[in-house]
Structures are given as structure tokens and as C-alpha cells.
C-alpha positions as CSV (number, residue, x, y, z in Angstrom):
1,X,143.5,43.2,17.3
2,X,147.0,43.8,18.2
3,X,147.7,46.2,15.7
4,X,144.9,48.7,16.6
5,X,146.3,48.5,20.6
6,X,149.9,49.0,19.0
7,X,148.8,52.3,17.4
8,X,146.9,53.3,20.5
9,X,149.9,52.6,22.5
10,X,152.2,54.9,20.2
11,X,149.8,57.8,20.2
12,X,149.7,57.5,24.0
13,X,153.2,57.2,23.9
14,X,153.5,60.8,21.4
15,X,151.1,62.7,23.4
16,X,153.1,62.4,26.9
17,X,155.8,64.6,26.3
18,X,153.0,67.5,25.4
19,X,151.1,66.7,28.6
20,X,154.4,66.4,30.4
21,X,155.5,70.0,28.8
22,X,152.1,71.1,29.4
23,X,151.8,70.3,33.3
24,X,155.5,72.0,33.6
25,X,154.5,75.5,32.3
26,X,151.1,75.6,34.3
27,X,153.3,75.1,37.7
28,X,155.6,77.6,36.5
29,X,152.9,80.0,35.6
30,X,151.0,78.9,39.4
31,X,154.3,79.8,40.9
32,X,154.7,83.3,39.5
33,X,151.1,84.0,40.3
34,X,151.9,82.8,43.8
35,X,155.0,85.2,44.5
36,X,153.4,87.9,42.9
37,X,150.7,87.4,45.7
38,X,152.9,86.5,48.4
39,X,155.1,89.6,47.6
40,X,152.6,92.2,46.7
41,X,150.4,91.5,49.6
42,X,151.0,89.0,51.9
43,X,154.9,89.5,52.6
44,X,153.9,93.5,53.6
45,X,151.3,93.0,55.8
46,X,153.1,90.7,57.7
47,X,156.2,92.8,57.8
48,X,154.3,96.2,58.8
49,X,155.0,97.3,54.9
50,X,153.4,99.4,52.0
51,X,153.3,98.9,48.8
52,X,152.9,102.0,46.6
53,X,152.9,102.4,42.8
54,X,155.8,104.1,40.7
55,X,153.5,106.6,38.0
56,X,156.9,108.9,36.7
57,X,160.0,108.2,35.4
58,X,161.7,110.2,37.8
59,X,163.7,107.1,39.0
60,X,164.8,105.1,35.7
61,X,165.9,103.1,35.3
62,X,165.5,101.1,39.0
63,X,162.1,101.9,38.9
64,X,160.7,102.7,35.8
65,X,157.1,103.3,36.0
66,X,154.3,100.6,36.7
67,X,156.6,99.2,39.2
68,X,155.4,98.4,42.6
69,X,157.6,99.7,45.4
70,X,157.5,97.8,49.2
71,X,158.7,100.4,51.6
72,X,159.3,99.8,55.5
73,X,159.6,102.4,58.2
74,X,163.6,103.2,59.2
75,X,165.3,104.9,61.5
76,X,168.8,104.5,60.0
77,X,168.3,106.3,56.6
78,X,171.7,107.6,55.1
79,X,172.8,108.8,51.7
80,X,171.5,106.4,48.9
81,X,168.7,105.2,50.1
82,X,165.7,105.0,48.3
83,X,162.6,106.6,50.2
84,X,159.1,107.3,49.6
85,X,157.7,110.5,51.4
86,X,155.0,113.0,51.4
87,X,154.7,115.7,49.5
88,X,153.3,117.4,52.6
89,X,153.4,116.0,55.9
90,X,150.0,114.0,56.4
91,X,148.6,114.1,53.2
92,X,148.6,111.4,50.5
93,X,150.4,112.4,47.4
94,X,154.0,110.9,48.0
95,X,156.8,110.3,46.1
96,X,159.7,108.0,46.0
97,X,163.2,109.1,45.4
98,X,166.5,108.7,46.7
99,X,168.5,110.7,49.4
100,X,171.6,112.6,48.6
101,X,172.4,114.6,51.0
102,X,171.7,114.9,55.1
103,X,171.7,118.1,56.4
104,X,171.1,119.9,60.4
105,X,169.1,123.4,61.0
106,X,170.6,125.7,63.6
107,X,168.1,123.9,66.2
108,X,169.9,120.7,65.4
109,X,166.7,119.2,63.1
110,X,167.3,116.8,60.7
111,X,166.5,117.5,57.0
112,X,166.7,115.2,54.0
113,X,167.5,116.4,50.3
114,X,166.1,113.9,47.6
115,X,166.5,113.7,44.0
116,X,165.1,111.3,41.3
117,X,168.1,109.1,39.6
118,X,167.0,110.1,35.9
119,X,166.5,114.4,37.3
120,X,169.0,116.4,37.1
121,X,168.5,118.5,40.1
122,X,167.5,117.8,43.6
123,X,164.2,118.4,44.9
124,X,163.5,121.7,45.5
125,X,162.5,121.0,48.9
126,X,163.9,119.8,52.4
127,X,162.0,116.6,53.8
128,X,161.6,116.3,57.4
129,X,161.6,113.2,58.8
130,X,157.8,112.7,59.4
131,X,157.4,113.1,55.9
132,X,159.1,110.0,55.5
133,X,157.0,106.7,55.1
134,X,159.7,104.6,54.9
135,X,162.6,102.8,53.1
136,X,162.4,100.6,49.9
137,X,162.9,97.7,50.5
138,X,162.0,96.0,47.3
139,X,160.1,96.4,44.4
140,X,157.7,94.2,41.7
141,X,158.3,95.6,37.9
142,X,154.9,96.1,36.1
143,X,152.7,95.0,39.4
144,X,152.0,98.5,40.4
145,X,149.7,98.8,37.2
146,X,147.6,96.9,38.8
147,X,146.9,99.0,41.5
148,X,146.7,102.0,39.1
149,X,144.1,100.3,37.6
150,X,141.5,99.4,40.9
151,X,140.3,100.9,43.6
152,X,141.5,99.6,47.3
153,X,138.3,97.9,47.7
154,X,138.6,96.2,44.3
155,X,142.2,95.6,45.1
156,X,141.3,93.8,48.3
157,X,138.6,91.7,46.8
158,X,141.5,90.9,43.6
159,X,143.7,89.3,46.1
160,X,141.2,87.5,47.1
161,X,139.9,86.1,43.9
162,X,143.0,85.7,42.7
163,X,144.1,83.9,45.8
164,X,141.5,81.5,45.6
165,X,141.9,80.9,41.9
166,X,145.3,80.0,42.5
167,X,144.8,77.3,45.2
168,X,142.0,76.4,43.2
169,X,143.9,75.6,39.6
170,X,146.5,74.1,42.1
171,X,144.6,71.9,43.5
172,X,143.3,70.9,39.9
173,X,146.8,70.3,38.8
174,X,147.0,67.8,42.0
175,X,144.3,65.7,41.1
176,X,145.1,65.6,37.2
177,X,148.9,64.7,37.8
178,X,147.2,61.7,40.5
179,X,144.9,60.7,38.2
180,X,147.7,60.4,35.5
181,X,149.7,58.3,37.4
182,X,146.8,56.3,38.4
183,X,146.3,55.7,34.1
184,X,149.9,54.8,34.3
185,X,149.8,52.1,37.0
186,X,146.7,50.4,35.6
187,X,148.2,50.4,32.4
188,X,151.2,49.0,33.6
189,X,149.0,46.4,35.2
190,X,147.4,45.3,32.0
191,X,150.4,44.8,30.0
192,X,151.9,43.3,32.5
193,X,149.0,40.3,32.8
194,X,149.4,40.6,29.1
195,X,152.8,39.7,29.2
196,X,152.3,36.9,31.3
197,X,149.9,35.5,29.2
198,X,151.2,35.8,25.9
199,X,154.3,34.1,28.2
200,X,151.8,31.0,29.1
């Protein structure tokens, strides 16, 4: 009989390192899943943010398409700044590029002129400040896809799927790695009495 517990023991013994490499990369992977949510959605809301999705090129390569950009409103924009703004004031097409130049009208009104990092030229036209939505204040490569790809009612109820998946395989992961250690200690346990007996 002690032969077959011997083998037992050494295929145990083989198979921890895979379930110990195994446990790692799903943490890692809950992590990632975690930030993505707590910077994509959470982190804005709190902070009076948007989030808005890069679709052009136009500002390669620090944010190539598919990225998701987090703007916040400012009142301190200067040259280099990356803004989003409307295309026309109130409506919803905006786009996000960065300021290179500040300029006055004869009535002392502020004007902004913008130009994408990969164009060559500036935007053909002044932005006025209301146009503005707000500074970037960091963005999420490949995330804004998502949104591309939902409406904002799906996008809501994502977030919360996804939220509740995550503290769901999290709390999986919980009970697995007490369970585990649980094996471990009863295992111990036995060979310990074994010991002693084998001792006697």
C-alpha cells in the first residue's frame, strides 16, 4: 500500500506548480478586467468625466484609433493640450485634437486653433471655448472599441454584467484558494499522525 500513496503523493506534488501558475494568471487576468472597469467607468463618473472613443487616426500615434479617451472640463487650457470639442457648438459629433495656438478677436474673445499630431495642417476652423468639452486626461488603448461596438444602453447594462462577473469569478477564486489550503492542512495532518505512527 505504500507504494500506490507514494505515487499519489508525487502526482499531487507535479500538479501544484500548474494550479499554482494557474491561480496566478486568473488574478492577473481579474485585475486587468478590474481597472479596465474602474477606469472606463467608474473613475469618470466619480470625477465629473467623459469618456469618448478615438475612430481616425488623426492623432497617431498617442491615440491611435480604438482608444478610449477620459476628458475633464478645464479652465486653464494652453498650447499642447489635448482637447476634445464640438464640431458645432451643442451638437454631438466632436473631435479630439490638440491645441497649437491661442488667439483674441478685436472684442477680446478667446479662440482656440487645433490640429491633429499625424495632419499636417491645422483645423480649418477657430474653436470657441464652449465648444470645448474638456481636457484629456487619460486614455485606455483598444477600450473605445467597445463602445463602437454597443449602444449606451447596452454599454450600461455591459458594465454591469461584467461587473458582476468579475466579483463573481473573484469570489470563486477565494473559495478555491481556501479550499486548497484546507487539502493542504488536512494532508499535513495525516502524514503527520502517520509519522508518529510509523515512529511508535
Amino acid at each position: 500500500m505504500a507504494e500506490p500513496t507514494a505515487r499519489r503523493r508525487r502526482r499531487s506534488t507535479s500538479r501544484r506548480p500548474v494550479a499554482l501558475v494557474v491561480n496566478a494568471l486568473s488574478w492577473v487576468l481579474a485585475a486587468v478586467v478590474l481597472a479596465i472597469v474602474v477606469l472606463a467607468v467608474i473613475v469618470p463618473r466619480v470625477a465629473g468625466a467623459e469618456p469618448y472613443t478615438v475612430l481616425t487616426g488623426s492623432m497617431t500615434p498617442a491615440y491611435p484609433p480604438g482608444s478610449m479617451v477620459v476628458v475633464r472640463p478645464s479652465d486653464d487650457i494652453v498650447v499642447g493640450d489635448a482637447v476634445t470639442y464640438q464640431l458645432e457648438s451643442g451638437e454631438p459629433a466632436v473631435v479630439t485634437h490638440r491645441v497649437v495656438g491661442i488667439g483674441y478677436d478685436g472684442e477680446g474673445d478667446r479662440s482656440y486653433t487645433l490640429q491633429g499630431d499625424a495632419n499636417e495642417e491645422p483645423d480649418s476652423e477657430q474653436v470657441r471655448p464652449e465648444q470645448i468639452r474638456g481636457e484629456v486626461w487619460y486614455s485606455l488603448p483598444w477600450v473605445g472599441h467597445l463602445g463602437v461596438l454597443v449602444t449606451p444602453g447596452q454599454h450600461q447594462l455591459l458594465v454591469y454584467v461584467a461587473a458582476g462577473a468579475f466579483f463573481a469569478y473573484a469570489a470563486a477564486l477565494l473559495w478555491q484558494l481556501r479550499r486548497d489550503r484546507r487539502r493542504e492542512q488536512a494532508r499535513g495532518s495525516v502524514r503527520s499522525e502517520r509519522e508518529e505512527e510509523s515512529r511508535v
